[in-house]
Each structure stands twice: as C-alpha cells, then as structure tokens.
C-alpha positions as CSV (number, residue, x, y, z in Angstrom):
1,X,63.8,81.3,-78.5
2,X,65.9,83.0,-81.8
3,X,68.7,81.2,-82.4
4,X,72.1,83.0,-82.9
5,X,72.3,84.7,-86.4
6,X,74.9,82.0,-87.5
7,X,76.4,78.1,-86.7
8,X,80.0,77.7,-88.9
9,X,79.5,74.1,-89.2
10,X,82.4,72.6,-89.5
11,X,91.7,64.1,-90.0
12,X,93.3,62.1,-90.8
13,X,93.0,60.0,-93.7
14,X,91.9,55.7,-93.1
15,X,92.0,53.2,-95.1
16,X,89.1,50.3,-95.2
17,X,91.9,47.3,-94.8
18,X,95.6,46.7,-94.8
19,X,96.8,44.5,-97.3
20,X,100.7,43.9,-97.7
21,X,102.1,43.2,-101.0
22,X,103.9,40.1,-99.6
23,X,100.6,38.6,-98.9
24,X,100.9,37.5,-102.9
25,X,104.7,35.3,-102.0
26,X,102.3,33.3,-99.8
27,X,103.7,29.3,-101.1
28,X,100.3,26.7,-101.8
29,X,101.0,25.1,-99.1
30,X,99.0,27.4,-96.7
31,X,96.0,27.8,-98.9
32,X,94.6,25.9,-95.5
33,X,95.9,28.2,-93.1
34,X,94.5,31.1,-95.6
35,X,91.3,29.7,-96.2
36,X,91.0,29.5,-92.3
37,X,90.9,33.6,-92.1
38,X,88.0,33.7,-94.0
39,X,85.7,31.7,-91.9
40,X,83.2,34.3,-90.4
41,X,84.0,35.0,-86.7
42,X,82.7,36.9,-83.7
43,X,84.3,40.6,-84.9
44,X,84.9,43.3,-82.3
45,X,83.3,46.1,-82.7
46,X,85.8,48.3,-84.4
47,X,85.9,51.5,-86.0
48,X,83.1,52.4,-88.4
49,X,84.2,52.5,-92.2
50,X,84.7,56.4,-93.1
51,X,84.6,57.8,-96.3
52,X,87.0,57.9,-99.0
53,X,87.8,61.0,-100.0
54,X,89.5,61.9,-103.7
55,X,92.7,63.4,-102.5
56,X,92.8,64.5,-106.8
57,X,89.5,66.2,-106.5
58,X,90.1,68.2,-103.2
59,X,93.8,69.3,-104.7
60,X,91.7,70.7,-107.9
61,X,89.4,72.2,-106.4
62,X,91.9,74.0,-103.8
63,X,93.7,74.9,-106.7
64,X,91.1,76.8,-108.5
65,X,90.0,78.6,-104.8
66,X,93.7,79.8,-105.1
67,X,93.2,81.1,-108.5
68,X,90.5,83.0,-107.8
69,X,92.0,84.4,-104.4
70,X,94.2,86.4,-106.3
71,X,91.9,88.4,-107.7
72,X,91.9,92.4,-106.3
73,X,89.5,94.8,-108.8
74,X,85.8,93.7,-108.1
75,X,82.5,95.6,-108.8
76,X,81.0,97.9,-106.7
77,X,78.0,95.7,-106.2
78,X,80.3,92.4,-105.5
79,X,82.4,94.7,-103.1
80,X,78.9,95.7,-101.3
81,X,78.5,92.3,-101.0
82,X,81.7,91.8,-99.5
83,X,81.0,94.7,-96.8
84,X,77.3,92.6,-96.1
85,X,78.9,89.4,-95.2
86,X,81.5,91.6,-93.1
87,X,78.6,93.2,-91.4
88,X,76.7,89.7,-90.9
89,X,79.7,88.5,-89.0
90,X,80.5,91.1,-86.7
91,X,76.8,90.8,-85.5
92,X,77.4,87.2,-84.9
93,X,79.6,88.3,-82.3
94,X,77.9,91.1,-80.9
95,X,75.5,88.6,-80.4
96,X,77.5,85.8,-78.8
97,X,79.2,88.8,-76.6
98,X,75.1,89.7,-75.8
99,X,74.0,86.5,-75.0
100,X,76.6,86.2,-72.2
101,X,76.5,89.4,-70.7
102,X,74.3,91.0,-68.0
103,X,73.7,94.0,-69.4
104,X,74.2,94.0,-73.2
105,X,74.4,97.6,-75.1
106,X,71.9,95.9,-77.4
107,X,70.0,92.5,-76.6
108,X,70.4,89.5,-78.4
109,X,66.7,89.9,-79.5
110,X,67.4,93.6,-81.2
111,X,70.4,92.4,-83.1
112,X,68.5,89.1,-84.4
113,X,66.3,91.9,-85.6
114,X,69.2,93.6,-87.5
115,X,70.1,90.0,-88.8
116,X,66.9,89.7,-90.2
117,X,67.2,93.4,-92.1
118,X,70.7,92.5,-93.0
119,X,69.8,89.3,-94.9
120,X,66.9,91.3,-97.1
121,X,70.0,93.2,-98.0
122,X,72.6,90.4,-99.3
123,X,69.3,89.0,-100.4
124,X,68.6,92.0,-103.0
125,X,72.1,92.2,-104.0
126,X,72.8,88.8,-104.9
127,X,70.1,88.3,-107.0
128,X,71.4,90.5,-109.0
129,X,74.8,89.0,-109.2
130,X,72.9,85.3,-110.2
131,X,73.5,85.9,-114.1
132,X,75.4,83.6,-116.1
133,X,77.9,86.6,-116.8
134,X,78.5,87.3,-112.5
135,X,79.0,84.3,-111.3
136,X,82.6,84.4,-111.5
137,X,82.4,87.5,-109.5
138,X,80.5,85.6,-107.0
139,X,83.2,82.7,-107.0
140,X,86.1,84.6,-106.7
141,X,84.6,86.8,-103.6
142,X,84.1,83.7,-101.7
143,X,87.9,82.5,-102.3
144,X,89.1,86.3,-101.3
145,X,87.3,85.9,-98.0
146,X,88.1,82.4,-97.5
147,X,91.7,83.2,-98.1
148,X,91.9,85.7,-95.5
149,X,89.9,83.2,-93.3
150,X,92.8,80.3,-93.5
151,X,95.3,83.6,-93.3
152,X,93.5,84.9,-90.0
153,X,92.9,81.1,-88.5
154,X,96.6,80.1,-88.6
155,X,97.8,83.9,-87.0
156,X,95.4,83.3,-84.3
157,X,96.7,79.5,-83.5
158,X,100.7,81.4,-84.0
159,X,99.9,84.6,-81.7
160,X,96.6,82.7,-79.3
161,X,94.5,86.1,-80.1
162,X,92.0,86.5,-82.4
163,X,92.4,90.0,-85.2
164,X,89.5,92.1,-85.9
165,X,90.0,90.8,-89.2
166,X,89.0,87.2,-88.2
167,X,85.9,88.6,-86.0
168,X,85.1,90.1,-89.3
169,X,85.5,87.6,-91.6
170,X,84.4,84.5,-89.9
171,X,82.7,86.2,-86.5
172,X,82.6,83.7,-83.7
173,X,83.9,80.9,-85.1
174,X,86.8,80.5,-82.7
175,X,83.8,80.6,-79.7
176,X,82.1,78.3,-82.0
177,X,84.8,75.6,-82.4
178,X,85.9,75.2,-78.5
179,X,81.9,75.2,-77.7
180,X,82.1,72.0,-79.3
181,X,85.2,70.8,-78.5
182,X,86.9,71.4,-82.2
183,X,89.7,74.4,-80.4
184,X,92.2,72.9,-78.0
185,X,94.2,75.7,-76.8
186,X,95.1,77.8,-79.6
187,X,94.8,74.6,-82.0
188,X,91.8,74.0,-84.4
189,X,91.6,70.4,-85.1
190,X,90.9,70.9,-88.7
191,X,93.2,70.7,-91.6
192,X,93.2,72.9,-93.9
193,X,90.8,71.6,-96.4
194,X,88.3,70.8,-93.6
195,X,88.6,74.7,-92.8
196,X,88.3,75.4,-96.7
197,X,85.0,73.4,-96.2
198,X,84.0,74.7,-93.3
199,X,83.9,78.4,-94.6
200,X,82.7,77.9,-98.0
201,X,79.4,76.0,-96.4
202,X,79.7,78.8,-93.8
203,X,79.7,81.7,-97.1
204,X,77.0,80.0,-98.8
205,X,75.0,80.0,-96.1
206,X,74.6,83.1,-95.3
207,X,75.0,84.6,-99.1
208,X,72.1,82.5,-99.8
209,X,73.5,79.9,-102.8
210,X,73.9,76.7,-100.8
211,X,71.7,74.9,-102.8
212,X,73.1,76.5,-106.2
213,X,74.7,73.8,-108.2
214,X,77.5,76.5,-109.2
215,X,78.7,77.0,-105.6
216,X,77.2,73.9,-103.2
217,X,80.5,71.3,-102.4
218,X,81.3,69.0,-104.3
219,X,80.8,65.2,-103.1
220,X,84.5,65.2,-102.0
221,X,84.0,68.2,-100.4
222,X,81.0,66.6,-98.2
223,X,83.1,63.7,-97.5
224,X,86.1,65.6,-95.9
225,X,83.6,67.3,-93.7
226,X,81.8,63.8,-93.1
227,X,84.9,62.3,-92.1
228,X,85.8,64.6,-89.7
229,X,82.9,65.0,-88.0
230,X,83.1,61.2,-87.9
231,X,86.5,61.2,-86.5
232,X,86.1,63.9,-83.9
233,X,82.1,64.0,-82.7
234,X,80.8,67.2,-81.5
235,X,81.4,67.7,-77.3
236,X,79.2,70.6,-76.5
237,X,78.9,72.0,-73.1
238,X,75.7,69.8,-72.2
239,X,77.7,66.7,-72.8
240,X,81.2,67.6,-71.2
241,X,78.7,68.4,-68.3
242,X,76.9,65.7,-67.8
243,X,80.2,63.4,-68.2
244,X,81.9,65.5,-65.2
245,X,78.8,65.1,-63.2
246,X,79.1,61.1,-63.7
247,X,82.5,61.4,-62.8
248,X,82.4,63.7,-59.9
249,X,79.7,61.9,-58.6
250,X,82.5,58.5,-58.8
251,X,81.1,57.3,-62.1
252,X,84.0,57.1,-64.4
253,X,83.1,53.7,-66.3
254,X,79.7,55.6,-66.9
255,X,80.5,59.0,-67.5
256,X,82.8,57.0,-70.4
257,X,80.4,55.1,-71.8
258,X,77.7,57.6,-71.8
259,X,79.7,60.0,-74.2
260,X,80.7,57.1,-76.2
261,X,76.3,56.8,-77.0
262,X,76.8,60.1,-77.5
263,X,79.4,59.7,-79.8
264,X,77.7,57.0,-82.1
265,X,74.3,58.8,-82.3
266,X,76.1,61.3,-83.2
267,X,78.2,59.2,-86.0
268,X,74.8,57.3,-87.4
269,X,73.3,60.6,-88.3
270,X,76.7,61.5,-90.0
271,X,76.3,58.1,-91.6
272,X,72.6,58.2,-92.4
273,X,73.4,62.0,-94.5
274,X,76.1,60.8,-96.3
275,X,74.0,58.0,-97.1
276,X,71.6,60.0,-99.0
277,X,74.6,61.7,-101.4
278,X,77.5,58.8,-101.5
279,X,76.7,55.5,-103.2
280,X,80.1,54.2,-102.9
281,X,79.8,54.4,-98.4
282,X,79.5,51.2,-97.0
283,X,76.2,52.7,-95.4
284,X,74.6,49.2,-94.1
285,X,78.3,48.0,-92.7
286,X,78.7,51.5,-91.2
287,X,75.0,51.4,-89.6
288,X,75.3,47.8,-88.5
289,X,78.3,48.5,-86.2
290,X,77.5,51.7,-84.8
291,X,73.7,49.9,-84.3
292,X,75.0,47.2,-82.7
293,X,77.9,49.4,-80.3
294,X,74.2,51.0,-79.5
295,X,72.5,47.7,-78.2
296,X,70.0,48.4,-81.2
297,X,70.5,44.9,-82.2
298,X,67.1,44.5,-84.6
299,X,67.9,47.7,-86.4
300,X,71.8,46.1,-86.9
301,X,70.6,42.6,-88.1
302,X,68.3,45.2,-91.2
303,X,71.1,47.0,-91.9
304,X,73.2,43.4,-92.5
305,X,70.4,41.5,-94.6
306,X,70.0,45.2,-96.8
307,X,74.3,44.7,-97.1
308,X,74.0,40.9,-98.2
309,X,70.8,41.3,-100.4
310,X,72.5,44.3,-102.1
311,X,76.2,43.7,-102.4
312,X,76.8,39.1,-100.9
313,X,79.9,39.1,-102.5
314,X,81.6,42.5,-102.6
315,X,84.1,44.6,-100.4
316,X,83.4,44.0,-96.9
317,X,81.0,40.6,-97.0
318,X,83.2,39.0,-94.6
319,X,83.6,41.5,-92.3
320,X,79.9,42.3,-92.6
321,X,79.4,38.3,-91.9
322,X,81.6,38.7,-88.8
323,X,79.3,41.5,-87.2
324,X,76.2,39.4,-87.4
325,X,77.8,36.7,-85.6
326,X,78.4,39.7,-82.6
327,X,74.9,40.9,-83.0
328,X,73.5,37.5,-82.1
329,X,76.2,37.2,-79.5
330,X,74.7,40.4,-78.2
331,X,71.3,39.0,-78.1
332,X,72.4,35.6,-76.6
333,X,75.4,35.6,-74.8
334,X,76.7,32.6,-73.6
C-alpha cells in the first residue's frame, strides 16, 4: 500500500526540580530534618524528565529565519523551486481529498505516481543549487515559505478556514494535526517555534537536504520538537477508537489506562531518539520511569544500574535511588 506523498511531523517549558532560594536561610539546627529528605524512598511514578531546551539558541536561530524572510528577488531556478514545493503540497491534498472519496477525479495511486515524477524534478533542480555560492538562496527560500506558513496557520486559527495559500504552502497539515489529536478546534497546540520546527523538517524533507549539515535542526531545534511530542503524545484515530470502544462497552478505568500504554510507548521511543543525539538527557532516569509505569520492571532496574554506573553522584541520583525502591515494590508488593 503507497503511503501518502507527505507526513508534517510535528509546550510548555519544565524544569527538572524546584529549589527556593530560602532553602539556603535554613538555621543548623535542622541539618537532621534535612538530612531526613535525602534518604531514598518509594517515589511515585511522576513525570518523565523532558529536555532542556536553550531558549538563547531557539531566539537566534528564529532571528536569522526572520532575516532571511525578508528577502523578495530570487533566481529563476530558486523560484522554480519555490513553484515545486507549491506543486508537492497541493498533491498532498489532492491526495488526502482522494483517499476519502468514492469516486476520486484521480486515484490516490495516479497521483503517488505524479509525486514520484515531481520529486525527480526538485531533485534535478536542487542539486544544482548545492554549491557553496547557493546555499543562501536555498536558506532564505525555506524562511519565505515558512514565513507565510506561521502567517497562514495563525489566519486559519483567527478566521477557522484554511486559504489556498496554506493548502499550498503546507498542504494537509491542518488534516494532519487533528488526525493525531495536535488541532482542537481551530487551535494548533504548537507554539510558534514548535511550528518553525515543524515546517523546516517538513521543507527539508521533501527538498531533499535533511541530512545536510547546512539546513538539518540544530540540537535545540530537536529538543523543542522532542519535548512536545513528549508533552502531548500522538492520538490517532486507531487509538481514540479503541478508547471509546472500552468505554462504550463500560470500561472507563481501562479505556484510561490503555491510552496511557499508549502514551509511554509512545514517550520511550521519543526518549530512546533523543538518546542517540542529546548527551546531557537524563536518558536511563527517563527510561527507568516510563519502563517501570510499563510493568517492564527488568528493563527499568538496566536502565537504573547504566544511571548509577555512569553518573552515582550526579543530578538526579536520589531520585534515580527512589525509583528503584518502586520497581522492586512493583515486583514484590507487600
């Protein structure tokens, strides 16, 4: 089965602890009472660490999007371009618009087909543009679009109806964001630097340059997006129906906890990517809580002796002391 000719993959900002500055007028007379809190206890199961995101970095690199935005002469070849990823778009939702209808003008199959001819296209002409003295051109293309993207976006979320312009620029990426539970209403759940995010990944994807050190995300970039995928897991249409089922059927305590598994396997493969890219993410903490909240307590108690062995006395020892006392609650309970 083809799949559809493009997926825009898509806050709140945490902090690890909370530590108030009158914690230092403390007299020495309750060292004992202080020294009591950091005796390892049973921890609830709370919310997994997310990642910390360099507000600095983000606002930079915003910053220079916006500079580039403001660009109006291009090439002709970079303006071709610009009319390809147009084209790519509006085929995205023909298709969508074909894959629910009875009787399509075209079928989903013929314009995969177009896709595929399309792509050859921006293929040829961006290879073209890959030379030390285009790449600007490149750049500042991708901001342009993305700029009428966060323009388009917030007019649809004023006015609840979506421009040709957006269709054009972003195709079904309204359709896209309430399959999955990221639209409520007329209100996408991202911020605007998880939408920035979301349509650069989006652009390079389909120009071809995602793995490009000049245009892939930065690490800050990844994070945003990590968080708040972390923060709001996906709810396709499978999953919202298989909860209502549980609940028509007079299930509620089950149709909760089953998308709440859904929720954390969702979360540890968020987890387990960032893993691969962010050395500062409290990867064995974050895996131990969402392995444990998934009754996978032998997996938990690897991810807690790979957290001791590598880091016994750093940021989160107690907390990651706490959670194996739960795990073996969980495999003993008294």
């Amino acid at each position: 089965m083809k799949k559809s000719p493009s997926k825009i993959l898509s806050k709140s900002f945490s902090r690890e602890s909370f530590r108030p500055t009158w914690l230092g007028a403390v007299p020495v007379a309750s060292a004992a009472l202080v020294a009591l809190l950091m005796i390892p206890r049973r921890a609830a199961l709370e919310n997994v660490p997310l990642p910390t995101v360099d507000q600095r970095e983000i606002t930079a690199v915003e910053a220079t999007d916006d500079e580039l935005s403001r660009r109006t002469i291009f090439p002709d070849d970079v303006r071709f371009l610009g009319t390809l990823v147009r084209r790519f778009h509006t085929l995205d939702v023909e298709h969508e618009v074909a894959s629910k209808s009875v009787a399509p003008a075209r079928t989903p199959d013929e314009i995969v087909d177009e896709v595929a001819k399309l792509r050859m296209e921006i293929d040829r002409v961006v290879s073209a543009l890959l030379t030390p003295g285009r790449l600007q051109d490149l750049r500042a293309l991708r901001a342009v679009q993305e700029r009428i993207f966060l323009t388009e976006l917030a007019r649809f979320e004023s006015e609840g109806k979506e421009s040709q312009e957006l269709s054009e620029i972003a195709g079904s990426f309204v359709v896209r964001m309430r399959d999955v539970g990221w639209c409520v209403g007329n209100h996408i759940l991202l911020g605007e630097s998880e939408r920035r995010v979301a349509y650069k990944n989006s652009w390079n994807t389909i120009v071809g340059v995602s793995e490009r050190s000049d245009f892939r995300l930065t690490l800050d970039e990844l994070r945003v997006q990590t968080r708040f995928e972390m923060l709001y897991p996906t709810q396709g249409p499978r999953l919202r129906g298989a909860a209502e089922s549980l609940r028509t059927a007079g299930k509620p305590k089950e149709a909760e906890a089953y998308v709440a598994h859904a929720f954390d396997v969702y979360r540890l493969e968020r987890v387990e990517r960032l893993a691969k890219i962010d050395a500062t993410y409290p990867t064995s903490l974050a895996k131990m809580i969402l392995q444990t909240r998934l009754h996978r307590t032998d997996m938990a108690k690897e991810s807690y002796y790979a957290r001791i062995e590598s880091n016994p006395e750093g940021d989160y020892s107690l907390r990651t002391r706490n959670l194996l006392l739960t795990i073996r609650h969980e495999e003993s309970p008294e």
